[in-house]
FIKEPA-324643 format. One record per residue (C-alpha): z, x, y. Coordinates in pm, 1 decimal. Each point is the difference from the previous one (the first is absolute). Layout:
BEGIN
        Z        X        Y
        Z        X        Y
...
# end
This chain:
BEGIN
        Z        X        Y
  -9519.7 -14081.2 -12720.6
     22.8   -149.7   -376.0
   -274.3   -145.5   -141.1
    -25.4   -394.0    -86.0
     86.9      8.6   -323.5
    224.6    331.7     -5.8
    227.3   -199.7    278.1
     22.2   -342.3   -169.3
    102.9    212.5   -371.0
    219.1    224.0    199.9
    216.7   -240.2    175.7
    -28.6   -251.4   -338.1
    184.1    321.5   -192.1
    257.0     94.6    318.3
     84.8   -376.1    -56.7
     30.6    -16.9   -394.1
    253.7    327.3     48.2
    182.2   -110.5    334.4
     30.0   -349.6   -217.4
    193.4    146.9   -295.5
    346.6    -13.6    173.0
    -59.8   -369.7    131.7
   -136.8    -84.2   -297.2
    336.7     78.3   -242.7
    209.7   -197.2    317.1
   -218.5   -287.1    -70.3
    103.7     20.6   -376.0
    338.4     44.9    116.4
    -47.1   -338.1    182.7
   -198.0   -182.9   -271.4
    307.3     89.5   -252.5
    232.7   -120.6    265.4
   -165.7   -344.1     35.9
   -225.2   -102.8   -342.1
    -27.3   -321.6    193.4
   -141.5     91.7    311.7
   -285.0   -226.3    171.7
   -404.9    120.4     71.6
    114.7      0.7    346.9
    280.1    246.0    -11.1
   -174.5    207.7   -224.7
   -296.5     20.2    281.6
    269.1     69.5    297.6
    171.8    262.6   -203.6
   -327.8    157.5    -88.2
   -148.9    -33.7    325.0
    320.9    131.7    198.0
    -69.1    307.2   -240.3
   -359.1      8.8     82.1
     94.8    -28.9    402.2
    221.4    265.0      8.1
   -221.9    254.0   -241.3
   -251.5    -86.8    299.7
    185.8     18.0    252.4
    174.2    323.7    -77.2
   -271.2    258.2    -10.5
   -151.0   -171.9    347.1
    338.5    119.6    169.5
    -25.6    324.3   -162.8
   -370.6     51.5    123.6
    113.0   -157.1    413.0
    318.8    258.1    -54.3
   -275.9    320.5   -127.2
   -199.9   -112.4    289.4
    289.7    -90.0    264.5
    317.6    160.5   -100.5
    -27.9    226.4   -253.7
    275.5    228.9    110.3
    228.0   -303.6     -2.0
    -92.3   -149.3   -357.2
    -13.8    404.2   -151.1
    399.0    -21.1    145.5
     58.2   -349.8   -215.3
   -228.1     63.9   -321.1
    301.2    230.6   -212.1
    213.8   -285.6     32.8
   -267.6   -223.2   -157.0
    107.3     51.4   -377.3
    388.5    -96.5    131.5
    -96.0   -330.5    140.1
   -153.9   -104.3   -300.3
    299.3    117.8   -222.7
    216.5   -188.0    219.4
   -178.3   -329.9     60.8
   -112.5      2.7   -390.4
    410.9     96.4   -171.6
     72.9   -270.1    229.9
   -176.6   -277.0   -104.0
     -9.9    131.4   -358.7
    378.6     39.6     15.2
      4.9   -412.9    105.9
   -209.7   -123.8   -201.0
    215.2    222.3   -298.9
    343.4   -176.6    135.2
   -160.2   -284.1    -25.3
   -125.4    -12.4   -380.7
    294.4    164.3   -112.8
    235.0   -294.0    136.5
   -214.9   -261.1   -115.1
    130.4   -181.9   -322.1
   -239.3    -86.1   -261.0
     66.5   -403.0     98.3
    -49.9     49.4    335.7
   -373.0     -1.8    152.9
   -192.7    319.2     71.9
    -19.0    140.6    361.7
   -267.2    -97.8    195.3
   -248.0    225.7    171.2
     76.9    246.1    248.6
     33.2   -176.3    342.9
   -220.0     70.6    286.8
    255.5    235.0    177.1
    -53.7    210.1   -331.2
   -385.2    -50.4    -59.2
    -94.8    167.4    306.9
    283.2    263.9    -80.7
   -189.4     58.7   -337.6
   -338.7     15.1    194.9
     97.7    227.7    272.1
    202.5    255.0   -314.4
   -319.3    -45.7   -208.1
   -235.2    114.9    256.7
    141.3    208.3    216.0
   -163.4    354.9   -122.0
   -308.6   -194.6     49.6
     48.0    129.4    375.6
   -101.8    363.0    -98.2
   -351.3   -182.2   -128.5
    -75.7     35.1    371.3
      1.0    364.3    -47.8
   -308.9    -99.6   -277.7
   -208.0   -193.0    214.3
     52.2    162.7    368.0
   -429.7     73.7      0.0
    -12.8   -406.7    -13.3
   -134.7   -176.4    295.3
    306.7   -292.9     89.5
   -271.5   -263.7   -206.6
    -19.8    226.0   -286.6
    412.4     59.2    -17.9
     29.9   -382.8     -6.8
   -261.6    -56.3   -249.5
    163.9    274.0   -188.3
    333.8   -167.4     59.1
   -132.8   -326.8   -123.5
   -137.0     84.3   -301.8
    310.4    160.8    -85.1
    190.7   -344.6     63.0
   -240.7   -187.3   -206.5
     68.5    277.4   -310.4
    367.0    -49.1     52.4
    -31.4   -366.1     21.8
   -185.0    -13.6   -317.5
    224.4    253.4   -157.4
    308.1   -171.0     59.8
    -96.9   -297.5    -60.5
    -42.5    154.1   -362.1
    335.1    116.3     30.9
    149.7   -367.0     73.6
   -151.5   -162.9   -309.0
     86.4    244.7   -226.3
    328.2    -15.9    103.7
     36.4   -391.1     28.0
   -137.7     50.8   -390.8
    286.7    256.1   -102.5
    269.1   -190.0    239.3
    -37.7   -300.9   -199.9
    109.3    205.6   -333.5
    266.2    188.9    188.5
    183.9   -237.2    186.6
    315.6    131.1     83.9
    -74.6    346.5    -22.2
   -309.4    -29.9    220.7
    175.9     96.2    378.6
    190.0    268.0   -179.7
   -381.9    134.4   -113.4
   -100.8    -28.5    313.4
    275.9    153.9    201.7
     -6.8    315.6   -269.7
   -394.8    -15.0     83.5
     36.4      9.7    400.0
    230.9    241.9     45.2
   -207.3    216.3   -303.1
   -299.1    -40.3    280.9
    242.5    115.2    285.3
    103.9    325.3   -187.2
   -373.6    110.7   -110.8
    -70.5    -86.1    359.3
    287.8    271.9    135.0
    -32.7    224.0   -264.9
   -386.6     13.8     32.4
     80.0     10.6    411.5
    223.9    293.6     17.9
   -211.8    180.2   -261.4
    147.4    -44.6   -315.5
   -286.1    -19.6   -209.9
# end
């Protein structure tokens, strides 16, 4: 059992890395929409933050329940994200490339998409429950949250900066952001199967 301190800086860090990937959707995002509200920024960052919480909780219950099952599902981990990332990428890409420079920016991604981008972002947070099997259930979700309150603060980050560089890029923001997201969905395969 961790100490205190040890815990609190060791889940703090396993949220700054598992943030990284969330964090460069929510620049994606930001660049997509420079004019997006404090209120959307908060439910984009905090569906980031729920799933980068909720993730490594079903990866401890499966260690602890089902690990047979989840060892069966984990190698096709790093293809779900390349899928559910080229996808949305690939959109939001379309979507810059047909718009005219008269015409009005696209919008943010939808809520069909955000929770797309939060499930692709997070989804090799499931082998975190490998990390953290030792963890009493109370310590895995205090774990869990501090890891959604690093993400949260991370991508919110990741939103303003990209609301700052969105206003300067205009049209050429969703085709940033598409080249970005499906970037994040081949590191995620590449670094799945392997690769590097």
């Amino acid at each position: 059992m961790p100490e205190p301190i040890d815990f609190v800086l060791s889940s703090i860090l396993l949220g700054v890395g598992l943030a990284m990937d969330a964090f460069s959707v929510s620049l994606a995002n930001g660049l997509r929409d420079p004019h997006m509200g404090k209120l959307r920024m908060g439910t984009i960052a905090g569906v980031f933050g729920g799933f980068q919480a909720l993730m490594p909780l079903v990866g401890w219950f499966c260690v602890h329940t089902v690990a047979q099952a989840f060892a069966a599902v984990q190698p096709f981990i790093p293809w779900t994200a390349l899928l559910l990332l080229s996808f949305i990428g690939g959109k939001m890409l379309v979507e810059g490339l047909r718009t005219g420079d008269d015409e009005e920016p696209a919008t943010a991604v939808g809520l069909g998409g955000l929770l797309l981008q939060g499930v692709a972002t997070s989804i090799d947070a499931l082998s975190v429950g490998f990390t953290i099997v030792e963890y009493s259930f109370p310590m895995a979700l205090s774990a869990a949250l501090l890891i959604a309150a690093v993400t949260f603060l991370i991508c919110l980050m990741g939103l303003r900066l990209g609301k700052t560089f969105g206003t300067r890029l205009s049209r050429g923001a969703s085709i940033l952001g598409g080249v970005i997201l499906i970037a994040i969905g081949l590191r995620t395969f590449l670094g799945g199967i392997g690769f590097f």
